[in-house]
N, C-alpha and C positions, 0 to 999 in steps of 0.2 A: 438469605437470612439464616444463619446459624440457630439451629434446636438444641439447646443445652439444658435443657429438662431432662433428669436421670444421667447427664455425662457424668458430674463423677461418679454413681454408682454403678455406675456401667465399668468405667475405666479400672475404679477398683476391684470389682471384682475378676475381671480378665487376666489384668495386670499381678493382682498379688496373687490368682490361683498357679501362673504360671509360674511368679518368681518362688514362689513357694516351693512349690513343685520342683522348683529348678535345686532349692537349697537341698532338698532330697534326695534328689539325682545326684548333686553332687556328695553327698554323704552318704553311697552305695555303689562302695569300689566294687569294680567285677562286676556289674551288674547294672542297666540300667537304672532301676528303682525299686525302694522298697515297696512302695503301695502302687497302685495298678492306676497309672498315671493318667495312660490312654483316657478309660472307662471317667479317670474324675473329670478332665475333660472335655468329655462330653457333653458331661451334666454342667459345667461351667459355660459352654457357650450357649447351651440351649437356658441355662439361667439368664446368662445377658441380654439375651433376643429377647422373654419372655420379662426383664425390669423393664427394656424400654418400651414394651407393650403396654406395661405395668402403668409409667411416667409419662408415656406419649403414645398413647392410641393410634392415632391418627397415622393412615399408612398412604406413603405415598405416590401417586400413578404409577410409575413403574412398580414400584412392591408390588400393588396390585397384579402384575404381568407374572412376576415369579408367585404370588401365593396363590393367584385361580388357575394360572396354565400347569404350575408344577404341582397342586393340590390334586387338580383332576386325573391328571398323568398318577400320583398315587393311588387316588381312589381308584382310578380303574385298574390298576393291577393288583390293588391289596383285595379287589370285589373278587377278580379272576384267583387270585390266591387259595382265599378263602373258602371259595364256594368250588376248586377243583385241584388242588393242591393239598398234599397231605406233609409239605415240607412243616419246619418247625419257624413258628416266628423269628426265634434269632437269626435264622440262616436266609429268611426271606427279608429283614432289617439289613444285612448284611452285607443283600445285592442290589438294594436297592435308596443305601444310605444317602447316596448324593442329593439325589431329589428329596427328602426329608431335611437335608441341609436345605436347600434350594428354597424350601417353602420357611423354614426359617431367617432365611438371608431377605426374605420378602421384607421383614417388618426392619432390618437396617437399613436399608436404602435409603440414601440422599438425609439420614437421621441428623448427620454433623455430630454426634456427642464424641468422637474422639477427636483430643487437644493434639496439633502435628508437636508443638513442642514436647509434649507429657511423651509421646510417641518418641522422639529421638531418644529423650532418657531414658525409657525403656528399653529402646531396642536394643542401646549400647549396655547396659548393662547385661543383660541376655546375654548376648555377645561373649561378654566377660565371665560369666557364668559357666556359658559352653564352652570357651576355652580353657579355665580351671577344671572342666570333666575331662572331656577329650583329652585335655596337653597333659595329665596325669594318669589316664587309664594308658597311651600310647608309652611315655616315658616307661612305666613302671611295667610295662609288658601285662598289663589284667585286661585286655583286649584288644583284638588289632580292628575291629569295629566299632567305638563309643559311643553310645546315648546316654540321654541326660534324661529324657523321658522314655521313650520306645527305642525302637530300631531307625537309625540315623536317616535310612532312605526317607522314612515320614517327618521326622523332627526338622530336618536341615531345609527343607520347604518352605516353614515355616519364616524361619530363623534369617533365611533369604528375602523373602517377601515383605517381610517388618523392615527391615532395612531397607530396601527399596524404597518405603512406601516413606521412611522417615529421612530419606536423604535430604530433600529442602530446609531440614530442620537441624540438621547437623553440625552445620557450621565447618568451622576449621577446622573441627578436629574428624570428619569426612573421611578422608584418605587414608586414615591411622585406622579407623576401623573397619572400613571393608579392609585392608591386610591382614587384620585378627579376622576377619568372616571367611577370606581367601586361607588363610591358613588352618582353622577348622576344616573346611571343608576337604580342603588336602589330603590330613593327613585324619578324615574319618572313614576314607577307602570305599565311599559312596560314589558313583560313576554315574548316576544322575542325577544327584549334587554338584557333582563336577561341572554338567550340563548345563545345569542350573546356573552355574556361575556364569559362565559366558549369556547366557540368557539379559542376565541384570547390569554386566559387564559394559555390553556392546552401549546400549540407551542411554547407559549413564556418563560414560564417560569420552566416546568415539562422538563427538558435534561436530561439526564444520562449524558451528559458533563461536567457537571457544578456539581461542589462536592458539593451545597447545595442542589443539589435536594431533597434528603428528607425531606425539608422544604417547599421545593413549593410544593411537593405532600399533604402536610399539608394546606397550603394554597388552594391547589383543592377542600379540604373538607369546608375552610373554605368558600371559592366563591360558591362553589356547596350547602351549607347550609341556605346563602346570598339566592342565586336563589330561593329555598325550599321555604323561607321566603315566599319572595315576592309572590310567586307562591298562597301559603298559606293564606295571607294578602287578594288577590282579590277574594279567594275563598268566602272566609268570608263576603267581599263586596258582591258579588253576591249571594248569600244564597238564594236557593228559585228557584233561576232562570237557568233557562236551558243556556247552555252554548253555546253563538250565533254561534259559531266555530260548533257545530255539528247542528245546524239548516241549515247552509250553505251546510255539505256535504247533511244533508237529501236531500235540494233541489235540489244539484248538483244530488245525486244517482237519484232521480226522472225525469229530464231531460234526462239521460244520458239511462235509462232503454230500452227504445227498438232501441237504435243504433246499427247497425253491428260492426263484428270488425272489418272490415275496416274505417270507423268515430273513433273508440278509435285512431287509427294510425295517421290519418291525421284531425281529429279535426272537427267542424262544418262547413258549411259554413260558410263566411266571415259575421260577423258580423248577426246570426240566434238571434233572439230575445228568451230569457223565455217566458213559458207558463204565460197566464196570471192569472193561481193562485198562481206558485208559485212567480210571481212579489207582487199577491197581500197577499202573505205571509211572505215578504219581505218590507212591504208599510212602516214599521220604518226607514227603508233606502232610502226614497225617494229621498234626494240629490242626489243618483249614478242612479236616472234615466235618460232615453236616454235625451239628450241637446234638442231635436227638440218634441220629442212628452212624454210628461208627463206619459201615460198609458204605456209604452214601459221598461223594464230594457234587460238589456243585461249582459254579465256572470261578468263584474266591481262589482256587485251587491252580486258576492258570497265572496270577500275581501283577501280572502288563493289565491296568484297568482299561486299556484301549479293546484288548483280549477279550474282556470282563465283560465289557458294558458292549461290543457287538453282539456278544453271545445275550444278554438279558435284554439290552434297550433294540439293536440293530441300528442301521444308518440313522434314522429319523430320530429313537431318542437319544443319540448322542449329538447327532446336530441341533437339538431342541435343548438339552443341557446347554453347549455352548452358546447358542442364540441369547438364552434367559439372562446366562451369568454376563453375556455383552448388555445386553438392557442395563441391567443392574449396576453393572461398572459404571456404563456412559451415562446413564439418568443419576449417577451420584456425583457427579463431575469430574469422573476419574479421564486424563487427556488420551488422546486416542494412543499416545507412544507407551505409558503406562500401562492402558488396558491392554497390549499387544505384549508387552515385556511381563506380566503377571500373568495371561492368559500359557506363554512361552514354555516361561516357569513353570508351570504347572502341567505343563502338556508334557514335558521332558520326562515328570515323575511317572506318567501312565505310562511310560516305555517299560518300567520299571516296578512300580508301585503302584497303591490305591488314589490315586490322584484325585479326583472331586471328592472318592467316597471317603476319605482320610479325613478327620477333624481340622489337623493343620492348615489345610487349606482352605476349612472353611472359615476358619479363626481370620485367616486371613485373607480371604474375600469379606469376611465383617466388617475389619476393621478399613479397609479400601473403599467399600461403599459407606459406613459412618463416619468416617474423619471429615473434618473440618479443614477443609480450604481457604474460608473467606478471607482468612489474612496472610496470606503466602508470606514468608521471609520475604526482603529485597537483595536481588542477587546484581553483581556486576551486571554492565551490559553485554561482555563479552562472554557470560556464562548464564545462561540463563535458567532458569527452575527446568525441571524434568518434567517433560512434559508443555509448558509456556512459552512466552516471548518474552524477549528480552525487555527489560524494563528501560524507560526513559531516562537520557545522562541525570535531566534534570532530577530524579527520584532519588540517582544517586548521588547525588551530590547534595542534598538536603538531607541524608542518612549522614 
């Protein structure tokens, strides 16, 4: 039974902070944004989470799993922080934003307040949006990396993931806008965006259900050749240059070298500063140094959140991240092909980027554990919802 208490003002607010946001981006050539997009937000999803607490109390079994397992997991390292840490709040929020998501994704779960139709017009619109940024910052030469909100490796996460999630919802016109999401993503010179795509690519279109398949298997070569490209393209840009991706593990192997295995399991203490040569091997990155003292970085500074979160959680709290966020998927009726293709998603950004600890993704693991199912489109039989079974001739033939 669908919970539509607070759905629309849940959806407006989401929806019109982004498009908003998005009109701004788009009216700040050269530049992601005039206002500090990120930071609003923030405060935008942790507003949504905190109306339908507001509208609908009531948290459901699973929530319960992300808000006491991921509450305690906080408390016990904000107690360690606190009481043996001289780092600065921002920088301990910083490394430990995922689970702060986690505990707020608790009170979405299985909620139903987002509409999948209200969801397809969104997403395509987005859509449109990011291509009027990107397809004129590219033309016009005012960057060969575009964002509409931040830096595109976080943004285009998003932007993937919404479309995913509103394919059932699309209808006809499907195929015409993943091409617009496919050609964003292209030519935003993002390489785990790239990734990304093939992630969403493979589930959605590659069935043995669907008698054109051997066409989308064609189309894998041709998305997977797309990706090559691009791959290829930065290569070239970078010529010469060692590739910052393996300077971050050297640093990470360096710090990590005389830890026990018991630190690989459970991670450093809360908030353990880098050595200070490899910060000072690092000093190109000075913006991700500590907020309070200049001389100081902490593990933000290696960028791969896989990097990140062994160095702060270790094996256990990253496999306790991914366990929570499966609960939550699957106790929302997210189908197991879905929750594998967004989990995917998102795993390719941590190559990369802040992957859990990014808004984006938490925006949309929101909106994946609150949408509404109960009335799936009706699709042919030979193509069936993402994720589902094919529906009965007879269903369609009464459509």
């Amino acid at each position: 039974m669908a919970d539509h208490s607070g759905a629309s003002g849940s959806e407006k607010l989401l929806y019109g902070a982004l498009l908003l946001l998005a009109v701004v981006g788009i009216a700040s050539p050269g530049r992601f944004s005039s206002v500090p997009a990120g930071s609003l937000l923030e405060l935008t999803f942790l507003g949504t989470a905190g109306l339908l607490v507001l509208r609908s109390p009531r948290v459901r079994p699973a929530g319960w799993a992300l808000l006491l397992v991921g509450g305690f997991y906080v408390f016990l390292k904000t107690l360690l922080w606190a009481v043996y840490s001289d780092a600065a709040l921002p920088d301990f929020l910083q490394a430990y934003k995922a689970f702060f998501y986690l505990v707020a994704l608790g009170f979405l779960v299985g909620k139903q307040v987002f509409d999948g139709p209200r969801l397809a017009q969104f997403s395509t619109l987005l859509i449109g949006a990011f291509l009027v940024k990107y397809g004129y910052s590219v033309a016009l030469g005012l960057a060969d990396r575009p964002g509409i909100y931040i830096e595109n490796n976080f943004e285009l996460i998003m932007l993937m993931g919404l479309f995913y999630l509103s394919w059932p919802w699309l209808g006809a016109r499907r195929n015409l806008v993943f091409l617009a999401l496919a050609f964003i993503v292209l030519i935003s010179g993002s390489r785990s965006a790239a990734l990304g795509l093939i992630c969403i690519y493979l589930p959605l279109f590659v069935r043995t259900s669907n008698r054109t398949w051997p066409l989308h298997v064609a189309g894998a070569g041709a998305v997977g050749y797309a990706v090559f490209w691009l791959f290829s393209s930065r290569a070239q840009q970078d010529a010469g240059a060692r590739l910052d991706r393996l300077v971050f593990m050297d640093t990470f192997r360096y710090e990590v070298r005389d830890w026990p295995i018991w630190e690989f399991l459970t991670g450093s203490f809360p908030l353990t500063p880098l050595s200070p040569g490899s910060c000072g091997s690092l000093r190109f990155y000075e913006a991700l140094f500590s907020s309070s003292d200049p001389g100081v970085c902490y593990s933000v500074i290696l960028h791969s959140y896989f990097l990140r979160a062994f160095f702060d959680h270790g094996v256990l709290g990253l496999a306790l991240l991914y366990v929570l966020v499966w609960i939550g998927l699957r106790r929302s009726g997210v189908p197991l092909r879905d929750t594998l293709a967004l989990l995917a998603l998102i795993s390719v950004s941590g190559l990369s980027v802040s992957a859990f600890n990014n808004v984006f993704v938490a925006i949309t693991l929101g909106v994946a554990m609150a949408l509404d199912r109960s009335a799936a489109p009706v699709e042919p039989a030979t193509d069936p919802p993402v994720g589902g079974r094919p529906f009965p001739r007879s269903a369609v033939r009464a459509r």
